[in-house]
C-alpha positions as CSV (number, residue, x, y, z in Angstrom):
1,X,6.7,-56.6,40.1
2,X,2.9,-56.3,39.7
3,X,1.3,-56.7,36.6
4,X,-1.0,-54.3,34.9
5,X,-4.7,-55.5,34.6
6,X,-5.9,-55.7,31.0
7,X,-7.3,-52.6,29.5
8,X,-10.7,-54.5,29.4
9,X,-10.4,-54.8,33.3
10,X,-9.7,-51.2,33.6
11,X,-12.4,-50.0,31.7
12,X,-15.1,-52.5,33.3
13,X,-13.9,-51.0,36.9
14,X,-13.5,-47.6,35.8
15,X,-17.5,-47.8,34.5
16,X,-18.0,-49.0,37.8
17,X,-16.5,-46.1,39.8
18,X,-18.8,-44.0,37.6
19,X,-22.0,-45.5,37.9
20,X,-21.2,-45.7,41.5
21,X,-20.4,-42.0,41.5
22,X,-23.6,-41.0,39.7
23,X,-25.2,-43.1,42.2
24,X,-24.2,-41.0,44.8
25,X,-25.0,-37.7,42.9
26,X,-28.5,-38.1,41.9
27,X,-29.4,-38.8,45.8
28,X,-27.7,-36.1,46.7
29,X,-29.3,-34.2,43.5
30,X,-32.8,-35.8,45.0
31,X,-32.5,-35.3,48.5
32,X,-31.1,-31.5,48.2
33,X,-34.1,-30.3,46.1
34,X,-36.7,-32.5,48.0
35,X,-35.7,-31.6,51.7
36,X,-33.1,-29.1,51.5
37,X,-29.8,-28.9,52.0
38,X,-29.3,-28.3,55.8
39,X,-31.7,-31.2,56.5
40,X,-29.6,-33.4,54.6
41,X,-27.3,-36.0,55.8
42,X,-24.0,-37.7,54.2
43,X,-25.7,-40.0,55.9
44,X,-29.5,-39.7,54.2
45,X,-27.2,-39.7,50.8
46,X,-25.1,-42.8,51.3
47,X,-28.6,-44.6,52.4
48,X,-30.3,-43.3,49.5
49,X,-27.8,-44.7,46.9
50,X,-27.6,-47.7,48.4
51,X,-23.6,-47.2,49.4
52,X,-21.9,-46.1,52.5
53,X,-20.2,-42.9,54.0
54,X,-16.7,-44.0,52.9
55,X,-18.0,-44.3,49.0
56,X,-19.5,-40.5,49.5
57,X,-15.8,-39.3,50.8
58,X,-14.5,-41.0,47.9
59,X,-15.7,-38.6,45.4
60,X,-16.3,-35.7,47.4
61,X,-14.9,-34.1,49.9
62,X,-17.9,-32.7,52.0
63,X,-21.8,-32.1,51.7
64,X,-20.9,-28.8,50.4
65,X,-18.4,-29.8,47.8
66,X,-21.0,-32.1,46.2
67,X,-23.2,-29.6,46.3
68,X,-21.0,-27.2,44.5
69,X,-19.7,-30.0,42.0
70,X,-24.0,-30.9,41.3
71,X,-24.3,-26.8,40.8
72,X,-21.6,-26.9,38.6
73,X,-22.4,-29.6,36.5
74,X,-26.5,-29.5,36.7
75,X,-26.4,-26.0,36.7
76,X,-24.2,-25.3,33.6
77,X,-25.6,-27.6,31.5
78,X,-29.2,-26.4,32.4
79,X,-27.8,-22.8,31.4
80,X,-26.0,-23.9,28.4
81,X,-29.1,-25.5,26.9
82,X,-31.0,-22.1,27.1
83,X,-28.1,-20.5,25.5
84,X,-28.1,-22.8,22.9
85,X,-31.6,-22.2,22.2
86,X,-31.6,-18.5,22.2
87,X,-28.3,-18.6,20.0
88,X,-31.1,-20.7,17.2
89,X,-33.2,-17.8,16.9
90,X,-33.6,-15.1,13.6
91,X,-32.9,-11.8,15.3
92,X,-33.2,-10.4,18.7
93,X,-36.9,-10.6,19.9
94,X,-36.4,-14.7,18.8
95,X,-33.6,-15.5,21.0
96,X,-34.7,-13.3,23.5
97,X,-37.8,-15.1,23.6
98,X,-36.3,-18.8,22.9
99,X,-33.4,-17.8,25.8
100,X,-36.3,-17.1,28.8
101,X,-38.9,-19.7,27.6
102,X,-36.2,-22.6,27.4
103,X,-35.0,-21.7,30.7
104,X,-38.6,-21.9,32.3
105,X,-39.4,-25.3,30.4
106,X,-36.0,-26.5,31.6
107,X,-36.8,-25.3,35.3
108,X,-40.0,-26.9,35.2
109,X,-39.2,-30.4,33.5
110,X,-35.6,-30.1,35.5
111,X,-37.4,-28.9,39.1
112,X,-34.5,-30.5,41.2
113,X,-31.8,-28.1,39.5
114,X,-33.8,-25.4,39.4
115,X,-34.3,-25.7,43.0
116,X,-30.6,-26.0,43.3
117,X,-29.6,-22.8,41.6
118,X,-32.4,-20.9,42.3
119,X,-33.0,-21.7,45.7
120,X,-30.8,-23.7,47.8
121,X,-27.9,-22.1,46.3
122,X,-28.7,-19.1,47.7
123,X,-26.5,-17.5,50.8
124,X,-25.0,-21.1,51.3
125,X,-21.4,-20.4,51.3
126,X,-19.0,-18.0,49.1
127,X,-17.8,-21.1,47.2
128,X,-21.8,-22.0,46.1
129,X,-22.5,-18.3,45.7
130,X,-19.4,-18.0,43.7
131,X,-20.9,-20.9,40.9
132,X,-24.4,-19.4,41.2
133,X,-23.3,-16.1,40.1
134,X,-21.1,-17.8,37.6
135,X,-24.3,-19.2,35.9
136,X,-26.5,-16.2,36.3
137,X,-24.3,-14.0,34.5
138,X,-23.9,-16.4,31.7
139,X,-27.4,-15.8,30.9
140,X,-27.5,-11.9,32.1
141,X,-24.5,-10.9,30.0
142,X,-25.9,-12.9,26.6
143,X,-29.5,-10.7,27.6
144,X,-27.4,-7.9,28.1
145,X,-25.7,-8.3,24.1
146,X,-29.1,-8.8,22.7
147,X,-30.0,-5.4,24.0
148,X,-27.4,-4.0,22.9
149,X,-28.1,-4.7,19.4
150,X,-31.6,-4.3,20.0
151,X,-31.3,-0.5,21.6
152,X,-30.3,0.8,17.7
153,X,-33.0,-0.1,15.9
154,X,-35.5,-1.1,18.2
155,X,-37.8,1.6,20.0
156,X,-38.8,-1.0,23.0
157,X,-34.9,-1.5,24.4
158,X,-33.7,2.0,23.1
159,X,-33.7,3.6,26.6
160,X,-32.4,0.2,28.1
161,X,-29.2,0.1,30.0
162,X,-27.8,-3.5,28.5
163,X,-26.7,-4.8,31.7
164,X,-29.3,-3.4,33.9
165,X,-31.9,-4.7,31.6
166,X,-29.7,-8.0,31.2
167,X,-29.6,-9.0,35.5
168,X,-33.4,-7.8,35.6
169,X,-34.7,-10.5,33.3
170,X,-32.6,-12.9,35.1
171,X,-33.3,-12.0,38.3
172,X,-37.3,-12.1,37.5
173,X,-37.1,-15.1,36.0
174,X,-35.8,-16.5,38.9
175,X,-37.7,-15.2,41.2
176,X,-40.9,-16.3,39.1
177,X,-39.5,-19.9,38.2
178,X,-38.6,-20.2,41.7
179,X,-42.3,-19.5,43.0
180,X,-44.2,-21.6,41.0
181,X,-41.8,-24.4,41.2
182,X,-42.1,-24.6,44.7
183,X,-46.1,-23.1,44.3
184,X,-47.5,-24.7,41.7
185,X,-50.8,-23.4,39.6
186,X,-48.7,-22.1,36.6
187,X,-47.5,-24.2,33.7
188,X,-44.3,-24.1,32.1
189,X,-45.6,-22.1,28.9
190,X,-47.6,-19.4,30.4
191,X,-45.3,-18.2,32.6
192,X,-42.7,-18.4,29.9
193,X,-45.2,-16.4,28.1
194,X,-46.1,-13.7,30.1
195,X,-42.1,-13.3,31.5
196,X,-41.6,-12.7,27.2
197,X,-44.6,-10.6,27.0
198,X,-42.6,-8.2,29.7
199,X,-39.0,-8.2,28.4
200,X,-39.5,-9.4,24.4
201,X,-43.1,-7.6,23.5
């Protein structure tokens, strides 16, 4: 009959399996956003965090599903915070404002996700595109509410279809974020500030 290692055990290995895991993620986070995700290897991941193919396969069960599982978790927590942040403001124009500037400052200081979900996401596979999506609307439907609030008392959004207006600001955000991520010459807070200057005058 085997006998059960102590809790203390447990824990200690299980803490080890994570740290090993993340390990294994922020390479892949690293090497995804630096070269690309075609260019990259299992191989260039296991080399990078220092462990081999057989410790990838244990937490994932291919390049894309650790991909997906980074998306999912880098991703949504990225989107999250700039829901979050909107949600803080006074009345519409605030989070409005607070909801587009956090997500540039969070593209800018977080470069390898926003590379990620705005650019390597794109087109990979129905699965990725799936996730992306996922997080985009997050942030387009919350635009879109604000609008629709906004449209009854305020002349700027009251000829502004919600949802239309709601995937446009996402879909120039990302399209700016994701140019001068990859271009730089822009800071964080003026593009913020000229993206709010268009869609929260």
């Amino acid at each position: 009959m085997a006998v059960a290692a102590p809790a203390g055990a447990q824990q200690r290995r299980a803490a080890r399996v994570d740290r090993r895991r993340q390990r294994v993620a922020d390479a892949a986070l690293h090497l995804f956003a630096v070269q690309g995700y075609n260019v990259t290897s299992v191989d260039d991941i296991a080399a990078r965090s220092k462990t081999s193919k057989s410790a990838f396969y244990e937490f994932f069960k291919s390049k894309e599903d650790c991909f997906r599982e980074l998306l999912v978790q880098e991703g949504g927590a990225l989107i999250h915070d700039v829901l979050a942040e909107a949600a803080s403001g006074h009345d519409h124009h605030e989070r409005l404002r607070r909801g587009i500037t956090k997500f540039v400052q969070s593209s800018f200081e977080r470069s390898s996700v926003a590379r990620l979900l705005i650019v390597e996401s794109v087109g990979l596979s129905t699965a990725v595109d799936q996730v992306r999506h996922e997080l985009q609307s997050r942030f387009a439907d919350a635009v879109a509410e604000e609008v629709r609030h906004a449209m009854l008392h305020d002349p700027f959004y009251a000829n502004k279809d919600p949802q239309v207006f709601g995937r446009a600001v996402v879909g120039a955000v990302n399209d700016a974020v994701g140019y001068f991520v990859t271009h730089p010459g822009v800071d964080a807070d003026s593009l913020a500030d000229s993206l709010c200057r268009i869609f929260a005058p």
